[in-house]
C-alpha positions in Angstrom: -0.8 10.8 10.3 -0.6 13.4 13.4 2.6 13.2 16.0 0.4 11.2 18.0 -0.4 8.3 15.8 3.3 8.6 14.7 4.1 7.8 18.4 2.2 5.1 18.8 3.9 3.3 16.0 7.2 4.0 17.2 6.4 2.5 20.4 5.8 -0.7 18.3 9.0 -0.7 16.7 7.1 0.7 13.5 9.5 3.2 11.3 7.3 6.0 10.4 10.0 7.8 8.2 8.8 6.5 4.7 5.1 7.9 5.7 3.8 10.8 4.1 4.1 14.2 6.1 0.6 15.3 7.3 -0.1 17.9 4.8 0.7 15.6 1.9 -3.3 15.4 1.5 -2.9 18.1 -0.7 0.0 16.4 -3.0 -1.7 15.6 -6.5 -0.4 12.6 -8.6 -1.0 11.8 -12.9 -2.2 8.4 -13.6 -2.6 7.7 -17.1 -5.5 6.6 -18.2 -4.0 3.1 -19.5 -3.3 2.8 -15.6 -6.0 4.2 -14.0 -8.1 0.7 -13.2 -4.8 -0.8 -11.7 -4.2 1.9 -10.0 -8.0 1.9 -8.5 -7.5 -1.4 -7.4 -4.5 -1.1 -6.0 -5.7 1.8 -4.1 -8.9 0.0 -2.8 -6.7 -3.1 -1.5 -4.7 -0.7 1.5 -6.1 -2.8 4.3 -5.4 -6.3 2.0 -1.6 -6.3 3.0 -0.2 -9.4 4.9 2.0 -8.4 7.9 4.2 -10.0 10.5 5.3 -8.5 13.6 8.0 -9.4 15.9 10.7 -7.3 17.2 8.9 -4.9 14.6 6.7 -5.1 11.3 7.7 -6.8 7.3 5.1 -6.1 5.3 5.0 -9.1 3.1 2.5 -8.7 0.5 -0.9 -8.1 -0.7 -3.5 -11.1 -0.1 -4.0 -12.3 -4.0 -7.3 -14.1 -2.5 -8.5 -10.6 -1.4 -7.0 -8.6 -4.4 -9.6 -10.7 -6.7 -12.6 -10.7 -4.6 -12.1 -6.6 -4.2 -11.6 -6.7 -8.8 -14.8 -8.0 -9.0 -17.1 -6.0 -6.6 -15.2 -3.0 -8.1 -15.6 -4.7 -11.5 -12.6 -3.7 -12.6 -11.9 -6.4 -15.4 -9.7 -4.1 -16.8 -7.1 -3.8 -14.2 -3.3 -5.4 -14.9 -2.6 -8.2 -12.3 1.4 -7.8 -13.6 0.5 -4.0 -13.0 -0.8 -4.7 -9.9 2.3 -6.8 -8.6 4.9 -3.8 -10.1 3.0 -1.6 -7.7 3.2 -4.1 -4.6 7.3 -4.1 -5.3 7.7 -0.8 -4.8 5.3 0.0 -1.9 7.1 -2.9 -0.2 10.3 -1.4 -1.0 8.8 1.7 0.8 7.0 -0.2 3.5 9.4 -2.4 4.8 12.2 0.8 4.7 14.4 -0.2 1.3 14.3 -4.4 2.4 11.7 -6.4 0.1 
């Protein structure tokens, strides 16, 4: 995210500060393999989040209904629904700037 985009969401009332720095492209994470399907999913369902704006933005959730349809076409059987929801608690945490 440039200063430019960063901008734009401040004018919405958007808090930026939780958002990765630019050159955090380069960061490199370790999923274990027992998580690596959930993780994949998870991944794949960034534009699946429910929002509500306002006087600013809560991210409430990820749409379950578009969660399963994206497991399928991905065919990722394998991936941990109560996995799945661990990760959406702490992304939300992140999101919505420490309120769930």
């Amino acid at each position: 995210m440039d200063d430019d985009v960063r901008r734009q969401f401040a004018a919405l009332g958007v808090d930026t500060s939780a958002m990765p720095p630019p050159d955090a492209a380069e960061t490199r994470i370790e999923v274990w393999d027992c998580n690596w399907s959930t993780f994949r999913l998870f991944d794949a369902c960034a534009t699946q989040w429910r929002v509500v704006g306002g006087f600013g933005v809560m991210w409430i959730g990820l749409d379950y209904a578009a969660v399963e349809i994206v497991q399928r076409r991905l065919h990722l059987d394998d991936a941990d629904f109560a996995d799945l929801q661990a990760m959406e608690v702490e992304a939300l945490m992140i999101l919505n700037g420490g309120r769930s």
